[in-house]
C-alpha angles and dihedrals in degrees: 000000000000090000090050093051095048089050087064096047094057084045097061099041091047087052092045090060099042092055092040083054092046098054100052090042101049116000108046099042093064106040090255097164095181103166137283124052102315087059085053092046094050098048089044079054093056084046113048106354095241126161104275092205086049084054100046091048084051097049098024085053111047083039092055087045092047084049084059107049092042105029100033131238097307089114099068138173093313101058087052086057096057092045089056107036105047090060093055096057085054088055092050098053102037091111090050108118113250118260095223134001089201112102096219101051093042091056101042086047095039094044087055100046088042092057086036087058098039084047095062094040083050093056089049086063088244140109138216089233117220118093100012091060093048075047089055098042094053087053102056088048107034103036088231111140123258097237085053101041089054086051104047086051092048090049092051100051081047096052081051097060095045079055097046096036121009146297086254096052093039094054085049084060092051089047084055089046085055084044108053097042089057096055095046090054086048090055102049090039099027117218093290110106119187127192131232114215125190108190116197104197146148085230101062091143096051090045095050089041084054098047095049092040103040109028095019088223127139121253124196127210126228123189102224131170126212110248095214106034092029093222119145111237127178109236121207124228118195122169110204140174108266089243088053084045092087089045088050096048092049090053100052090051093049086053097039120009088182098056128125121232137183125188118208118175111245098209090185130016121173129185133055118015090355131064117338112250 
């Protein structure tokens, strides 16, 4: 348990400095605002030229404390961290040269070292606080849900640096958001992808027989009824890796050319002859 949660604790702080990097490298030096705090602290930058770690402490703080009081205490101690520590690596490496001084580039790469940091910090069951908590706090009160609350925030510090800046900076910050949420989704799942396959057929028995002979993979039967004809059928589930989907496909259509067959991405599958659990 001590080794776990040290290993948390290593995540978070490890995030916390790849998207601080990130952000003085890439996204500061060309004016790329792309939501939460950072994006806040960039376009008060532009404004005032204020400190942006000292923003992000004065927004990411008061916002952790505010959690607390209306949320309750599920945030914990590693979610402060995270709320501390990130900004002071901001602060650290404010002096270090910009990687780029293209937009593009410092939202594409920024976007990338951002979700690879919030990745990690997510994966230490923590947070970097800010937005997400305001997120959090509109939901409980407003009923909104929480996707949409952190958009709507995210759009409107977006819509701030098109204002502030420009459309075309505004929409860069947009390219880095995009960004950002894919490679976070790449870290927690990895770039595996695995499909999940229900077959409907007559030939429930040859199909089973196919899949365990000839792809030694598992198959799980459902007990389903047809909603027009009423008629109980058993449905195969088979979960497979995406390059064994084609040879699927081809052998259930060898067994059963009438089956029916729906195709749903599977973006993370643990147990047996996948990820362990």
């Amino acid at each position: 348990m001590r080794r776990e949660k040290l290993l948390d604790l290593l995540l978070i702080l490890l995030g916390s400095a790849f998207v601080a990097i990130a952000f003085n490298l890439f996204l500061l030096p060309n004016d790329v605002a792309s939501g939460g705090v950072s994006g806040i602290s960039t376009i008060v930058f532009a404004l005032f030229g204020m400190e942006p770690a000292y923003v992000q402490w004065g927004l990411n703080i008061p916002l952790f404390i505010a959690g607390v009081l209306l949320l309750g205490r599920q945030f914990g101690l590693k979610t402060l961290i995270g709320t501390i520590f990130l900004p002071f690596v901001v602060f650290l490496t404010r002096d270090v040269p910009p990687a780029t001084h293209e937009p593009l580039l410092g939202a594409l790469f920024g976007g990338i070292g951002v979700g690879l940091g919030l990745g990690l910090v997510f994966k230490g069951k923590a947070s970097t606080g800010g937005t997400d908590l305001a997120a959090q706090i509109i939901h409980k009160f407003t009923g909104i849900s929480l996707g949409i609350s952190v958009a709507i925030i995210d759009g409107l510090i977006v819509l701030a640096a098109a204002l502030v800046f420009n459309v075309e900076k505004g929409l860069y910050a947009l390219i880095g958001l995009f960004v950002t949420s894919k490679t976070i989704d790449i870290v927690q799942v990895g770039f595996s992808r695995s499909k999940m396959v229900l077959v409907i057929t007559t030939k429930e028995g040859s199909v089973k027989e196919a899949i365990f002979q000839q792809m030694d993979r598992g198959v799980t039967k459902i007990q389903a009824q047809g909603g027009y004809t009423n008629d109980f059928r058993t449905m195969l589930l088979c979960v497979i890796h995406q390059s064994q989907f084609t040879k699927l496909k081809q052998l259930v259509k060898s067994v059963d050319p009438s089956a029916f067959v729906v195709v749903m991405e599977a973006s993370e599958v643990l147990g047996e002859g996948f990820n362990p659990t």
